[in-house]
C-alpha positions, 0 to 999 in steps of 0.5 A, spaced: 240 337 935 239 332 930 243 332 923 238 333 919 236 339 922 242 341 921 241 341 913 237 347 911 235 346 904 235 347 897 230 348 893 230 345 885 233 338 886 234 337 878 241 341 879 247 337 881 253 339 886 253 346 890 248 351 892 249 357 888 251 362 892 246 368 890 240 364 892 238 361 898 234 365 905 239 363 910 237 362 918 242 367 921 244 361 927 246 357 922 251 362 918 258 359 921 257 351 919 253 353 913 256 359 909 261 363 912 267 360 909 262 362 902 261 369 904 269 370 905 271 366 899 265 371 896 269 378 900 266 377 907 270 381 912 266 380 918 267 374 923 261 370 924 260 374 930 260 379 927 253 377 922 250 373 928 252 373 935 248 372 942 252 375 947 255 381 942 253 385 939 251 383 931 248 385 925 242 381 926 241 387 932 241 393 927 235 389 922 228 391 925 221 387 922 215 393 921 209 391 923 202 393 925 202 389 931 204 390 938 204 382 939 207 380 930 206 374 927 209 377 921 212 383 918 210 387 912 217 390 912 224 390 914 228 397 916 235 398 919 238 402 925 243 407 921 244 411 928 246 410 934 239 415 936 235 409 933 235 412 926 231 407 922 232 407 914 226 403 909 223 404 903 218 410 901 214 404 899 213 401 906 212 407 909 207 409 905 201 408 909 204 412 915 205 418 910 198 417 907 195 418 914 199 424 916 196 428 910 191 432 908 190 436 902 192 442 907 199 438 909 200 434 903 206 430 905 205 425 901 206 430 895 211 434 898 215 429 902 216 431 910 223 432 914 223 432 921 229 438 923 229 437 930 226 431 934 220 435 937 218 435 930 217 426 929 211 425 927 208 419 932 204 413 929 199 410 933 200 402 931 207 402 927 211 397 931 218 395 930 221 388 932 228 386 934 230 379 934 234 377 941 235 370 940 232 363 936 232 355 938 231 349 935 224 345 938 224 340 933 225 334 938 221 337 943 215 338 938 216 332 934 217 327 941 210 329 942 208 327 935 206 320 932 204 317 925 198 314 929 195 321 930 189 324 925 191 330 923 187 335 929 190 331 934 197 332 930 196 341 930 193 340 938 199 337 940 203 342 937 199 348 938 200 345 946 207 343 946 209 350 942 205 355 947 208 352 953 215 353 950 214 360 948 211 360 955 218 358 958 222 363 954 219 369 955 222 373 961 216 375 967 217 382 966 214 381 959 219 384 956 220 378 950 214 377 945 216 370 943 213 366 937 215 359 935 214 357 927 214 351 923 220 349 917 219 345 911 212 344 910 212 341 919 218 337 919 222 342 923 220 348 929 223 353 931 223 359 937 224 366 936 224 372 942 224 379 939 223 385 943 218 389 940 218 396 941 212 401 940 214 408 939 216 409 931 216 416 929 216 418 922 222 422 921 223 424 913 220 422 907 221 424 900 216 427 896 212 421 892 216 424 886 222 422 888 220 416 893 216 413 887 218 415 881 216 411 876 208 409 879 205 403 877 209 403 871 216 402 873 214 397 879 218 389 878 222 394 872 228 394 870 232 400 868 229 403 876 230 411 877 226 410 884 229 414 891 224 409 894 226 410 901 223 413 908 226 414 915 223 413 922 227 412 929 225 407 935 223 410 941 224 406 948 222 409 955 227 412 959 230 406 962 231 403 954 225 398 955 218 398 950 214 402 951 208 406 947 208 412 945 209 419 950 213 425 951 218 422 955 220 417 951 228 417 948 230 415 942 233 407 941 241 406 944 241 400 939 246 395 941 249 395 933 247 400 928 250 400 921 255 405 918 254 407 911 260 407 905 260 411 900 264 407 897 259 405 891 259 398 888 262 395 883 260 388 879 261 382 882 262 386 890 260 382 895 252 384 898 249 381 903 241 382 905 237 382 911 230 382 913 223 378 914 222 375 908 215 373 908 213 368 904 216 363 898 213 356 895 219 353 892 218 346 894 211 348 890 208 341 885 207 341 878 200 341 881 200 347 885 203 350 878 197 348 875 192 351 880 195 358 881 195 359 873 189 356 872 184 357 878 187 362 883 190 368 880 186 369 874 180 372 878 183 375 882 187 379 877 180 380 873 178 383 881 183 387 882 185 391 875 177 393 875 178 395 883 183 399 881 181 403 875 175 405 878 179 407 884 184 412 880 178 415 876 175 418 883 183 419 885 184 423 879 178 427 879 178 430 887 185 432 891 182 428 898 180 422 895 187 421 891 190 422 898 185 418 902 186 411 897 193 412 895 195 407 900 189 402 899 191 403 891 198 402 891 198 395 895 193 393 891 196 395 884 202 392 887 199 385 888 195 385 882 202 387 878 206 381 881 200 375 880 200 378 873 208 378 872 208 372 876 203 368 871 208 370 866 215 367 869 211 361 870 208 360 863 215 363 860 220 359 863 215 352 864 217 351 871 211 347 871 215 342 866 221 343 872 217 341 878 215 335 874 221 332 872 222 333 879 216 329 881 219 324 877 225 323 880 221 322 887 217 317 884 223 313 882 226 313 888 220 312 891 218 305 888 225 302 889 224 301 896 218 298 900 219 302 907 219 308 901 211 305 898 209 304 905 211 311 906 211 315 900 207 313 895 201 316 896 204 322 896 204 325 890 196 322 887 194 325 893 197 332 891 194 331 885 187 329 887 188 335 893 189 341 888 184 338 883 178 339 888 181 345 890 180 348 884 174 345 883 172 349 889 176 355 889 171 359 884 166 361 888 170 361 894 174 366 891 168 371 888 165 371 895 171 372 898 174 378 894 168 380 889 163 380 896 165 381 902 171 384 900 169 388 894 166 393 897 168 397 903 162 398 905 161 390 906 166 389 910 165 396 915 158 392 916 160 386 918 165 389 924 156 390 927 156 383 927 157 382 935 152 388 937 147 386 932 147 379 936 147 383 942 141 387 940 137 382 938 130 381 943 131 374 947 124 372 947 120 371 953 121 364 954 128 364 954 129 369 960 130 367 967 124 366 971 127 369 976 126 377 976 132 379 980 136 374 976 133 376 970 134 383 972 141 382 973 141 378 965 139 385 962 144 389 966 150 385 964 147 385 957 146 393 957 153 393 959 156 388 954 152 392 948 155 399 952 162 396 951 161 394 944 159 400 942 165 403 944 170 400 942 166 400 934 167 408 935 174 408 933 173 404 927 168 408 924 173 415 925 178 410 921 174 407 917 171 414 914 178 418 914 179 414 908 172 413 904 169 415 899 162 413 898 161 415 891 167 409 888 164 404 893 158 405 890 161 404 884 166 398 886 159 394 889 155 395 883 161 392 879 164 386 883 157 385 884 155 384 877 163 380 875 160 375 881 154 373 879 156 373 870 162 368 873 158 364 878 154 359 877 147 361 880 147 354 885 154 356 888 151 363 889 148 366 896 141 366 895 141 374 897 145 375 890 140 372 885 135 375 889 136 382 888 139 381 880 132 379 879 129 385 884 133 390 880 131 387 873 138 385 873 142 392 874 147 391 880 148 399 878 140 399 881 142 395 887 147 398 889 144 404 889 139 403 894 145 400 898 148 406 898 141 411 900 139 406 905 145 404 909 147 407 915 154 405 913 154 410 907 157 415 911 160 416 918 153 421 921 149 415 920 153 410 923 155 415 929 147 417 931 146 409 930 151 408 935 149 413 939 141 411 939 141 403 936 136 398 936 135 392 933 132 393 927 135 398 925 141 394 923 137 388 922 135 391 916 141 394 914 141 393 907 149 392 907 148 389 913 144 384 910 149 384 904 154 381 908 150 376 912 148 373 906 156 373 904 158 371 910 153 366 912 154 363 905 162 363 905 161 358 911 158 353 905 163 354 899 169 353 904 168 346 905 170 343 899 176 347 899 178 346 907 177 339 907 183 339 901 188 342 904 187 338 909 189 332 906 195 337 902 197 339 908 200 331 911 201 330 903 207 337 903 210 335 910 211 328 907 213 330 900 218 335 903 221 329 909 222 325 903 226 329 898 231 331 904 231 324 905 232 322 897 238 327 897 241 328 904 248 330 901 244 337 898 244 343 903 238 345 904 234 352 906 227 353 908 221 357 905 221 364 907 216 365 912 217 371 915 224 370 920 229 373 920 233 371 913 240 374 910 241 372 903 248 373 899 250 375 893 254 379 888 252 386 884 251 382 877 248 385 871 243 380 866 240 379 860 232 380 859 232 377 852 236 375 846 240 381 845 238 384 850 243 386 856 241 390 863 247 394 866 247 393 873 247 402 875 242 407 872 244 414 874 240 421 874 242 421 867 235 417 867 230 420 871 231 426 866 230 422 861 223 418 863 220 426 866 214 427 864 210 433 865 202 431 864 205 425 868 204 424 875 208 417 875 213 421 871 214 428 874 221 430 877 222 434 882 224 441 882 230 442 886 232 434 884 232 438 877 236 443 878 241 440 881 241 434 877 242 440 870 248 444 874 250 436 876 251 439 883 251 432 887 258 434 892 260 427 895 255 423 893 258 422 886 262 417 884 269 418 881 266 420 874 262 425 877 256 421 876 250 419 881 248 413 882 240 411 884 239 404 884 242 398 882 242 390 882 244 385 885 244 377 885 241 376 893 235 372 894 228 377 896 222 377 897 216 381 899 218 383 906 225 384 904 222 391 901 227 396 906 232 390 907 239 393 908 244 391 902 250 391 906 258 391 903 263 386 905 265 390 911 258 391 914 257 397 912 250 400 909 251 401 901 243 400 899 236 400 900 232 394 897 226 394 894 223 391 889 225 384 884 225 384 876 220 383 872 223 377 868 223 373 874 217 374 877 217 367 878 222 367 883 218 365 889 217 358 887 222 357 883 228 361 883 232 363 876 240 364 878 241 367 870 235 372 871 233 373 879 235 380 881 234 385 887 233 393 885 236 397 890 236 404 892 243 406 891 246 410 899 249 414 895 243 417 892 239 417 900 244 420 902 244 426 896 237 427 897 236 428 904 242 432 904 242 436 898 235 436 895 232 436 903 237 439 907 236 436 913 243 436 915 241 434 921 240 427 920 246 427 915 250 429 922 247 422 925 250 417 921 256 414 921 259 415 914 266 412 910 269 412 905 275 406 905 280 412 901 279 418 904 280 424 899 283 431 902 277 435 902 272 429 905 271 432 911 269 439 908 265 436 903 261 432 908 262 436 915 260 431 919 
């Protein structure tokens, strides 16, 4: 293994001497030479054996990355193994889909919340996976020995992608239980292998109801103070013989090879906390360049996109119970994206980390021109960023309104374009292409029919999903108003021709058009798709007007893609460098790689901070403020009842603290980002003490430049899950599962928890 792979790193190089303890994503193979004599100095009980382990059993087996995915690349969440029966705890939020399509207006459990009282009673979940790490390794040599400065830079990722799938081809096991997956490290410098079992069968087991799991809505995510009980509970099932296995009857709960004991210790600032999970992306090495064109190019449409969408989506909501269950998930995903860019424009314009990449890039440039070898190296590297992101945003607006206001505006644009294979089927070959041999041209249409057959077939599955969650009426309205932003945004010459065709057609009303999207298309509504696939034909789909549509989109995405492809390119080789070369300007720095979602751990302590001038933030909210945010005409803010009550007769048994008082959330310093949302917050004796699941407004910058004075982790105290699925739910058989501590037993524990 060589030195510097050993070197994982830090991010902003303008700070002298160590790395602050509270930021970094840590590879867990590495936590003995980088950062276990730091975690015990920090309260760290456990060995590091204990944290990350081979041959035993170790945390790293209790931590679960969520996907939707038998064969994942990424993981939209993390969840924990509470139980030795394979009891997973995550966040409402990540949950929230699965809930969503449990329920209709009948079952509302998205409203009403959902306890399973017996295992007959979980709830399967046809796509939801759960992946367990078995092992990683360190590729670099093997990759780079394949690599030279001579290549182009199609012939560098084809030698990469070759090496890297003969490697995951060796280690993955003849029975095909592992799914491996090899990952790249500080912009291409360094490659690593992951094995995980991925485990099929995850049944939904208890969720709040939204009242609690979401207490605050729209308007309280990224905020600080926090009242959210933002948890949901699954449990992993494997086949009888412990192996992954998809869904049936005969499958028993997961026998995990660690779970996590919970304490009901509480927290105190400055306690140790360490966190782990899947974090899914961060930019930190990201250059003043880069700064500049996501403020300035890219995340101003998207935020102007997305905030019309969600207001069009929440009047359909509010005026009809089943289109409000139908998009809750779609408009919590896509309201939580647009908040964070919104938040994030404003960490970055706030705290002018533009400035601070700059001086970093001076410092480069310096270093740079000192030496000869570093020219020859390095010293097209920055100029090139700068011409790269320049054309970029020169290239991305049209790009990006085809994109998001087109082909993903409306609905009903994407659905049309999953026909595009049958359309291609269907079309008629003209005479003097078919063989002119009649049994050879005989068998050509047989292979034809069959191929249009198993077209249609695996189409009917996605026209149930698609309908199950759709209302025509709000798509209507989204195509008119994306339509109508596109063309006001987009010069009439970066346009695909079929949009200004049918401003002018319409005499300039996309209201117009997409009216008659809407009443011609047989994509308008599950009947008409159903009787098409039932009886198709050529012409049918060809002159489908949202068919057409999305031809025309689709079709002019490949024009305005160019540009902005052939920039990344060159950004791509210049990153790679650019990272190669602040590692080699300060090898004495102990660096760590961007999140790209592998298993990270992140360690800190329970912190208050302070937001502004005068301005202090404590580190715990309680009950007291659930109360005191309620409102009645609210939905956001609306208590629950039985939570009410108990909160007036401060009924809250074993859960309080030793003042009487509930604690629901808290802070703590650890470094997150999304795909740690359900992450295990963990005390120094490896016991579960919270749930995380959202940062802090103030530093919504984080994922480019992290700010140790501001960045914060807002955790769902265990207490207060544990009080809600107790005393609000009374499922006490799931209290019964979990192995529950307390470092001073008091006499009357064991009545008052009974477990």
């Amino acid at each position: 293994m060589k030195k510097t792979i050993l070197i994982l790193a830090f991010i902003v190089l303008g700070f002298a001497g160590r790395l602050s303890a509270d930021e970094g994503m840590w590879l867990p193979m590495f936590v003995e030479r980088l950062n276990h004599t730091d975690m015990q100095q920090m309260g760290l009980q456990l060995t590091a054996d204990e944290i990350y382990g081979i041959n035993n059993a170790s945390i790293k087996d209790a931590i679960a990355g969520l996907s939707t995915s038998p064969t994942p690349n990424g993981y939209f969440c993390t969840g924990e193994i509470v139980s030795a029966q394979g009891l997973m705890f995550t966040n409402h939020h990540c949950g929230y889909d699965i809930i969503q399509q449990h329920s209709s207006v009948d079952n509302d459990i998205l409203t009403n919340g959902f306890w399973a009282r017996s295992l007959d009673e979980e709830l399967p979940n046809d796509a939801l996976t759960a992946s367990f790490l078995v092992s990683m390794n360190d590729i670099t040599d093997s990759v780079m020995a394949q690599l030279n400065e001579e290549m182009s830079d199609q012939e560098r990722s084809a030698a990469i992608r070759s090496t890297t799938a003969r490697l995951r081809k060796a280690a993955a096991d003849e029975a095909g239980r592992y799914h491996v997956v090899s990952k790249s490290f500080f912009e291409g410098n360094e490659y690593y292998l992951f094995v995980y079992e991925v485990f099929r069968d995850v049944r939904l087991v208890g969720a709040p109801p939204s009242s609690i799991g979401k207490y605050g809505g729209d308007t309280d995510n990224w905020m600080w103070p926090r009242h959210t009980g933002d948890f949901a509970i699954f449990r992993v099932y494997t086949a009888p013989d412990g192996s992954p296995a998809d869904y049936a009857p005969e499958n028993i709960p997961l026998k995990p090879k660690h779970h996590l004991p919970i304490s009901l210790d509480g927290v105190q600032k400055d306690d140790f906390t360490m966190i782990w999970g899947f974090p899914g992306g961060t930019d930190r090495y990201l250059t003043s360049y880069g700064v500049n064109f996501n403020l300035d190019k890219q995340y101003p449409p998207i935020i102007d996109l997305f905030g019309k969408k969600l207001d069009i989506w929440k009047i359909y909501m509010d005026a009809d119970p089943q289109v409000r269950i139908q998009y809750a998930s779609k408009h919590a995903v896509t309201a939580n994206t647009w908040k964070y860019l919104i938040g994030q424009t404003l960490g970055l314009r706030n705290l002018d980390v533009e400035a601070k990449k700059r001086e970093i890039e001076a410092t480069f440039a310096n270093w740079v021109e000192q030496d000869t070898e570093r020219k020859a190296k390095y010293g097209e590297v920055l100029p090139t960023m700068e011409q790269a992101y320049q054309q970029m945003g020169s290239t991305i607006q049209p790009l990006l309104y085809n994109a998001m206001a087109g082909l993903s505006g409306a609905e009903i644009v994407g659905f049309s374009q999953q026909f595009a294979a049958l359309h291609g089927l269907l079309k008629p070959i003209p005479k003097k292409e078919r063989p002119k041999d009649k049994e050879i041209a005989r068998q050509a249409e047989a292979d034809r029919q069959k191929q249009i057959e198993q077209t249609i077939e695996s189409l009917r599955p996605s026209v149930d999903d698609f309908f199950k969650n759709y209302n025509a009426a709000a798509d209507q309205h989204v195509l008119a108003v994306m339509l109508n932003d596109y063309y006001m945004h987009v010069d009439t010459d970066k346009q695909p021709e079929i949009l200004y065709q049918q401003f002018n057609k319409h005499s300039g009303s996309f209201d117009s058009y997409a009216e008659t999207v809407f009443k011609n298309s047989i994509f308008s509504n599950q009947a008409s798709v159903s009787n098409f696939l039932d009886d198709p034909d050529f012409k049918t789909l060809d002159r489908d007007p949202a068919y057409t549509l999305a031809t025309g989109l689709m079709g002019h995405m490949m024009q305005v893609s160019g540009g902005y492809q052939a920039s990344q390119q060159s950004l791509s080789k210049a990153k790679r460098l650019f990272m190669s070369g602040l590692r080699e300007m300060q090898p004495d720095k102990v660096f760590y790689p961007d999140a790209n979602s592998t298993m990270r751990l992140s360690y800190g302590t329970v912190q208050d901070y302070y937001p502004a001038d005068a301005v202090k933030y404590a580190y715990t909210t309680t009950t007291a403020g659930i109360l005191e945010k309620e409102d009645p005409t609210n939905e956001e803010f609306i208590v629950d009842k039985k939570l009410k009550e108990l909160i007036n007769l401060q009924d809250f048994g074993p859960y309080a603290n030793s003042d009487g008082v509930l604690i629901v959330n808290f802070l703590s310093n650890n470094d997150i980002t999304g795909g740690n949302s359900g992450s295990p917050v963990i005390n120094g004796r490896g016991e579960l003490i919270g749930i995380a699941f959202d940062g802090n407004w103030e530093a919504m910058s984080g994922d480019i430049a992290f700010e140790p004075a501001l960045q914060r982790t807002i955790n769902v105290d265990i207490r207060y899950v544990l009080f809600i699925i107790d005393r609000v739910a009374g499922a006490t058989n799931l209290i019964d599962e979990l192995d529950i501590r307390k470092a001073e037993p008091k006499p009357d524990r064991v009545e008052l928890l009974e477990i």
